[in-house]
N, C-alpha and C positions, 0 to 999 in steps of 0.2 A: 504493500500500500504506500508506503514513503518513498518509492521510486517514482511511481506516476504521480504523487501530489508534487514530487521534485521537477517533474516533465511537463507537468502542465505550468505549474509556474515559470517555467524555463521559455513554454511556448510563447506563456501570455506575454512575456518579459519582451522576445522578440516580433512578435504583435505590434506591439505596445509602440518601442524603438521605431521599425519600420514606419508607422504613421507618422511618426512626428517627426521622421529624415524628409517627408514628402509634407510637412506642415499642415500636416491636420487639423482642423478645428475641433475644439469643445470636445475633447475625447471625455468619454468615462466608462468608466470599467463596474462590470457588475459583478460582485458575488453570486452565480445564481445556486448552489450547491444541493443547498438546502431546499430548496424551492423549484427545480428543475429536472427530469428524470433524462434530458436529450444532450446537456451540457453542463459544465462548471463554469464558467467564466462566458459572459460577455462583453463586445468592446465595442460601443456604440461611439463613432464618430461622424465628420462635418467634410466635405470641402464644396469653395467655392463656384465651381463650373464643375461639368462631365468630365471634363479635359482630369483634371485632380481629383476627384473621386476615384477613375480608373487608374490614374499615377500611385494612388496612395494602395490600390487592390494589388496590383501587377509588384509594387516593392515588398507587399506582405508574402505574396507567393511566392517571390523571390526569395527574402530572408529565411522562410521557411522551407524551401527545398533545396535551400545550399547544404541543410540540416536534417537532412531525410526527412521532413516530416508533410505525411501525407495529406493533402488535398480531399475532404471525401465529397464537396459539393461548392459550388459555385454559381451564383446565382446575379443577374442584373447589368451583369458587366460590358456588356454591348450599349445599352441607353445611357446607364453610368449616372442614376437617379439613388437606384436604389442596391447599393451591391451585397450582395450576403457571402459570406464565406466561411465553411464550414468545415472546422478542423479538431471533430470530434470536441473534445473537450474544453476549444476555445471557439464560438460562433463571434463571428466578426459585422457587424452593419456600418457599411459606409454611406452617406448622406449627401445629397446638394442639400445646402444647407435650408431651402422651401420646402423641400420635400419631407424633412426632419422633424421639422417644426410642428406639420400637418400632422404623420403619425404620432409624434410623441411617447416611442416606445421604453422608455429607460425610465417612465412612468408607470410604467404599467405593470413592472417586479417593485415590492417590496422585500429588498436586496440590500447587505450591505456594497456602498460602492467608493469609489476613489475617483477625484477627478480629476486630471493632469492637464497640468500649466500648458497651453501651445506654444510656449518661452521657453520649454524647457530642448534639451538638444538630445539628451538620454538621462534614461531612469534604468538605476543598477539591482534596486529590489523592489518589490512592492511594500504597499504597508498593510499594516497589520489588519486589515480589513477585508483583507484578501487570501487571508491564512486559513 
């Protein structure tokens, strides 16, 4: 069990990183552990145009399969509105930032969450919110 709780925090970590190398908006991250039977972690972010929504998709995928880790679903990324990405134990949603706004999903978990500066350049661990 402490291996994949070490794996999935590993993942979120480069999740996490990759958005903010591609300056993501308004990231936050959800606990969903307790509350979830399809995922641990979500990472609901922002960008500005299609153009950086798909920028911010294709660097996650990127980060991620430098590091074996598998891809099981992808979703949006042609319109580049709404993207989902689906990495077993870390679901990722990327947003135009109207589009976000409308669903308003990081509402809708009663989750502990964490929500990271877009100032920031990398984050080395999480907090403790996320444990």
């Amino acid at each position: 069990m402490p291996a994949k709780k070490n794996e999935s925090a590993q993942r979120l970590l480069l999740c996490i990183n990759a958005a903010l190398q591609k300056k993501a908006k308004d990231i936050v991250v959800l606990n969903v552990k307790e509350s979830s039977s399809f995922t641990d972690y979500m990472i609901i972010c922002s960008g500005t145009t299609e153009r950086q929504t798909q920028g911010i998709s294709a660097a996650i995928q990127q980060y991620l399969k430098k590091t074996d880790v598998r891809l099981l679903g992808k979703e949006g990324e042609t319109n580049g509105q709404w993207i989902l990405l689906d990495y077993d134990d870390v679901v990722i949603s990327i947003f135009l930032e109207s589009v976000r706004s409308f669903y308003d999903i990081e509402n809708l978990w009663d989750a502990p969450r964490m929500a990271i500066d877009e100032d920031t350049i990398e984050i080395k661990r999480l907090g403790k919110e996320m444990k």
